[in-house]
N, C-alpha and C positions, 0 to 999 in steps of 0.2 A: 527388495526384489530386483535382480539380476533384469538387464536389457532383455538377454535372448531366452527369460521364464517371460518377461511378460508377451516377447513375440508370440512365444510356443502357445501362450495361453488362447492369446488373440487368435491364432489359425486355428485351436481344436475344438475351442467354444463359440467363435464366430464364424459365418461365411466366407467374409473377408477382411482384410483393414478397414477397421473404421473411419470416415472422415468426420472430422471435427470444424465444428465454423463458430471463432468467436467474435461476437458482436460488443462491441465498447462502446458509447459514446463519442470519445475523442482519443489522441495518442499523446496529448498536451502530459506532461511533468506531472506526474501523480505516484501515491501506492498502488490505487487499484490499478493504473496503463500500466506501470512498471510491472507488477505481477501477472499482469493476464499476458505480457511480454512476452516474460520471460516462461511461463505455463507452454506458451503456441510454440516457443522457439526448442523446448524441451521436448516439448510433443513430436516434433517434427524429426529433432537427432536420435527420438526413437524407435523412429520408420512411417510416422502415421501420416495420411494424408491433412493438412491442418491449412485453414485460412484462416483470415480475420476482415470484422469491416468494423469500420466506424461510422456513426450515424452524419459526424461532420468529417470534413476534407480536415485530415491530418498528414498529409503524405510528404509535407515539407517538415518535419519534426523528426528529433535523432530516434525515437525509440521506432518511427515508420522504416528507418535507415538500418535498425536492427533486424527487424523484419525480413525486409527486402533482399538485405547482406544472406538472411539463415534458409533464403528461397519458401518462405512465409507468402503466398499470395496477398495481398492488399487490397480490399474493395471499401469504397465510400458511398454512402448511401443518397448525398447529396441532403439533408437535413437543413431546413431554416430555422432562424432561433423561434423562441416560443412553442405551443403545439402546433404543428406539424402534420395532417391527417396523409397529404401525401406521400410522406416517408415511407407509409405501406407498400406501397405500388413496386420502390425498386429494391424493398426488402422481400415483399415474394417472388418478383422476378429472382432476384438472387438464392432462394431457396428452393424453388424448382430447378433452374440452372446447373447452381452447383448440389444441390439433394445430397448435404450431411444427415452423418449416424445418429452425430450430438450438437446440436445446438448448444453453445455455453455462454452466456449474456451474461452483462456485470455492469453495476448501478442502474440508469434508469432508462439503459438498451432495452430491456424485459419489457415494455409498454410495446415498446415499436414492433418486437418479434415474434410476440406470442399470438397474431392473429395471423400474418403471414404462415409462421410455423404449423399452424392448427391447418393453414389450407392445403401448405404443400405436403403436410402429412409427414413432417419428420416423426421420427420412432422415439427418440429420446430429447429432454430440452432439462439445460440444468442451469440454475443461477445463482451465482456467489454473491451475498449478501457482504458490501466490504467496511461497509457503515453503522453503528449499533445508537440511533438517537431515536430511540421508540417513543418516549415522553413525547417527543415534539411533532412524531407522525400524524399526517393530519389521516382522519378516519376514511379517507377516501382512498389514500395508501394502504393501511391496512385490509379495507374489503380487494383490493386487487391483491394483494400477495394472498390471501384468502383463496379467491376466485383461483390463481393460478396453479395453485397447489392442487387445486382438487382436478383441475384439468389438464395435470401430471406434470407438472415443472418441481423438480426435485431441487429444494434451497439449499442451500451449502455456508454453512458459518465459517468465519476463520476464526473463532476461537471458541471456546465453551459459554463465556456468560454471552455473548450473542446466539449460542445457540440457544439457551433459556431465556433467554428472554425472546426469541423467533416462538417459540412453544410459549411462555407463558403470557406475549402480550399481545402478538399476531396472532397463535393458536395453530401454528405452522407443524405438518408429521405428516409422514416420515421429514426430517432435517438430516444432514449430512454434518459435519467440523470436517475442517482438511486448513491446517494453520498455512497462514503465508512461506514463501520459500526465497530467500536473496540470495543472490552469487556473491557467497562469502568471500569465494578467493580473489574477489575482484574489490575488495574494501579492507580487504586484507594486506595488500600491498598498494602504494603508491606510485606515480608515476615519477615524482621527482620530490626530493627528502620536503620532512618536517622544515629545519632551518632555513632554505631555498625558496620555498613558498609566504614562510614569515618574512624574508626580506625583500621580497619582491612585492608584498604588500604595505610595506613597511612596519614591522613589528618585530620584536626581541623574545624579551622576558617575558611578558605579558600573560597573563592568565584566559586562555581564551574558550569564552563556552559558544556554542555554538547547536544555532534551531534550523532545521530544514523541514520546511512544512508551508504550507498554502497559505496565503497571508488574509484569511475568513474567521470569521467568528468561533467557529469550531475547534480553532488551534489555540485561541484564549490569547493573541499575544499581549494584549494589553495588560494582562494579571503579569507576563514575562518582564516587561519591560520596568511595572511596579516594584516586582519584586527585584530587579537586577537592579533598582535607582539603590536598594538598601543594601545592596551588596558592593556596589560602586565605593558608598561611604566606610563601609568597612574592609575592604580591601582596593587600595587606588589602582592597582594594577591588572586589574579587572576588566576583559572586554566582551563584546555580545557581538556576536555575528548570526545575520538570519537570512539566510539563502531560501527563495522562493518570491515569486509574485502572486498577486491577488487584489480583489474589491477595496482590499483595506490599507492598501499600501500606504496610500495620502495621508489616511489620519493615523497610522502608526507610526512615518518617520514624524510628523506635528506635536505629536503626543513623547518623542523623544526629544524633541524641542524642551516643550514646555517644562521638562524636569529635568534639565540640562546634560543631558545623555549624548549633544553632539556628536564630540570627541571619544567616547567609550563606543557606543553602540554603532553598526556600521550593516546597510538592508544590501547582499548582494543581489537580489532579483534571482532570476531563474539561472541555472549555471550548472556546466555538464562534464565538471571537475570537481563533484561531489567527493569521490573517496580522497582525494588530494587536501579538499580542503577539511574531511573528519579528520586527516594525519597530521595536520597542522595545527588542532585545536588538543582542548583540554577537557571538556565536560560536555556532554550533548545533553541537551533542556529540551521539553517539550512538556505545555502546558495546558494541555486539551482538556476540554467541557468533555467529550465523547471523543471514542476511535473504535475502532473493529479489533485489525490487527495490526497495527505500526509499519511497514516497512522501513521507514525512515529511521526508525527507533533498532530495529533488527541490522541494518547497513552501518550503525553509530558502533553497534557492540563488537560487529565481524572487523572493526575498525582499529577495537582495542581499545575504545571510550568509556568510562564511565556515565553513564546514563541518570537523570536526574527526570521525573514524570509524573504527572497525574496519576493517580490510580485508579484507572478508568477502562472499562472494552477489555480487549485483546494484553493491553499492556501489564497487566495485571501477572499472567501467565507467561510474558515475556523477560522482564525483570525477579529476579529474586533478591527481593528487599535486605542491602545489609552484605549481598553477595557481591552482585553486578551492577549494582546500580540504589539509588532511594528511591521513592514513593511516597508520595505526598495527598494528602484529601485534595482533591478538584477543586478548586475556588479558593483554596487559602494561602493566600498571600503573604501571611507570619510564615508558616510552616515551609513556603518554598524557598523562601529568600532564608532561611535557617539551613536549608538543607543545600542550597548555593553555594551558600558561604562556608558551609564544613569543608567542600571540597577547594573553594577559593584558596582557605587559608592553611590546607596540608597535603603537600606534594605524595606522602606516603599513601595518604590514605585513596587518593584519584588512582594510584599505580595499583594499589591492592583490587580495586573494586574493576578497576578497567583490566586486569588479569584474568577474571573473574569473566566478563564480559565477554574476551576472544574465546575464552573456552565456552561458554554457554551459547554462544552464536552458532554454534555448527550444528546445532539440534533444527536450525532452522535453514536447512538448505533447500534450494531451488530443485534437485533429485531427487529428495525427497517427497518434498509438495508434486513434481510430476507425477512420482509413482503411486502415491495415494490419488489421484484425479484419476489413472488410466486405472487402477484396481475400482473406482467407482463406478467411471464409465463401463469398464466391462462386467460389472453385476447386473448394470440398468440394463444395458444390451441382451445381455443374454436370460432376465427374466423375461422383457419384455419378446424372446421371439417364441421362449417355453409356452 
């Protein structure tokens, strides 16, 4: 849908522009900040009124700087770690104040906004679900998505098997899918070449895969690092690079200790020369227990990478197995260090599948993901005034 259909639609089915307030947790290095980002920054180049808060002080971090640059208002809630009961207070001040159309909350902002929200009487309240680990929800999780649904918070999956499992294990309906969106043209190209970047790191020849993701439990590195020792031994040329920090940093560079990975494997921390550094590698890995929808995974392809993954969430529907990327069972260790190494060991076959890749990326644009959020938002509005 066309810019000026969806304005025309806004002016004859609503009052007025809708304002939009989305609440995040943090603006820290993430898929879901990255997404809700770039969703507000979208929303905004389409005339709409759009804020955001986070429940902590993010406003020293690049994607607040994105923000700020796209004239995105920024508000911080002031949030202490732990629960937090106070946090209410300057989240309803905030929702009288600024009194949005759509409230759109993402991870476990929804706690903090849904009783503020209920006071100041917003119309609509929507929440994207960006995580799909239902097995491990504890039940006290589930009765609140529960509760919020029936007290009209419309879920939103990013992908299909998070949305059945939202209905078959929450009990969650109406649900919404609306897949993730990333600025292809922006991991599409590089800032400065492939060869420039390898020597400036010190690397040549080198075979290099490469993991961008939170260094938690969740992302499985330690299955990564297992399987890459066997891939080490069959190809020496072999290196691992893992951009992001987390809880788990300490025992996963120790753990490349102990299986003598010094030299091969290399943790860059958090790092905002992400597209630079997919153009410089060779294979993007990711080896998640659970995902929603990858953005990390979606950034690899629009890169031109062949993509190597669990087959797990969102990614499932991301990858086309054999196309653009393998797919492997979650937990298995033979099978991924097998599926590594195919691409380790044949230049052809990373070119075919990372081919594969650029093209299937563009299904996943940030236009698109906005204009399916604004065709939602303007159903809930305009049932809700019928």
């Amino acid at each position: 849908m066309k810019q000026e259909q969806i304005r025309t639609k806004w002016s004859s089915d609503v009052a007025s522009v809708p304002r939009i307030l989305h609440v995040i947790p943090t603006l820290f290095v993430g898929g879901a900040e990255r997404m809700a980002t770039d969703l507000a920054i979208g929303l905004r180049r389409r005339g709409l009124e759009v804020a955001v808060a986070t429940l902590f002080d993010s406003s020293q971090t690049p994607l607040a700087g994105e923000l700020l640059a796209a004239e995105v208002p920024l508000n911080h809630l002031g949030k202490k770690f732990g629960i937090d009961p106070w946090t209410l207070l300057p989240c309803t001040r905030l929702m009288r104040r600024w009194r949005p159309d759509v409230l759109h909350t993402h991870l476990r902002a929804l706690s903090y906004c849904l009783g503020p929200a209920l006071w100041a009487q917003v119309p609509i309240m929507v929440h994207t679900v960006h995580n799909f680990d239902f097995r491990g929800s504890p039940a006290i999780e589930r009765f609140g998505a529960k509760l919020a649904s029936r007290l009209g918070v419309r879920f939103v999956s990013c992908s299909e098997v998070g949305a059945q499992s939202m209905a078959r294990d929450y009990g969650l309906a109406p649900y919404t899918t609306v897949l993730n969106g990333v600025a292809t043209g922006v991991y599409a190209t590089s800032r400065i070449g492939r060869d420039a970047w390898r020597t400036s790191q010190g690397f040549r020849d080198e075979t290099i895969f490469v993991c961008v993701a939170r260094l938690e439990a969740q992302k499985n590195h330690r299955l990564l690092l297992s399987a890459f020792n066997t891939v080490a031994g069959r190809c020496p040329a072999a290196r691992l690079l893992i951009a992001g920090d987390g809880s788990l940093r300490s025992d996963l560079e120790q753990l490349a200790v102990r299986l003598g990975l010094s030299e091969r494997v290399r943790f860059l921390g958090e790092r905002t020369d992400i597209p630079e550094i997919l153009h410089a590698s060779d294979v993007f890995v990711l080896a998640s227990n659970w995902e929603g929808h990858s953005v990390a995974v979606i950034e690899a392809m629009a890169a031109g990478l062949p993509v190597v993954a669990t087959d797990v969430g969102g990614t499932v529907e991301t990858i086309e197995h054999g196309s653009d990327g393998l797919l492997v069972p979650a937990g298995d260790k033979r099978r991924f260090a097998d599926a590594l190494s195919e691409l380790a060991l044949s230049v052809e076959r990373r070119k075919a599948l990372g081919a594969g890749a650029s093209l299937h990326a563009r299904r996943f644009s940030v236009d698109r993901m906005v204009t399916e959020y604004l065709a939602l938002y303007n159903t809930l509005l305009c049932s809700q005034r019928r």
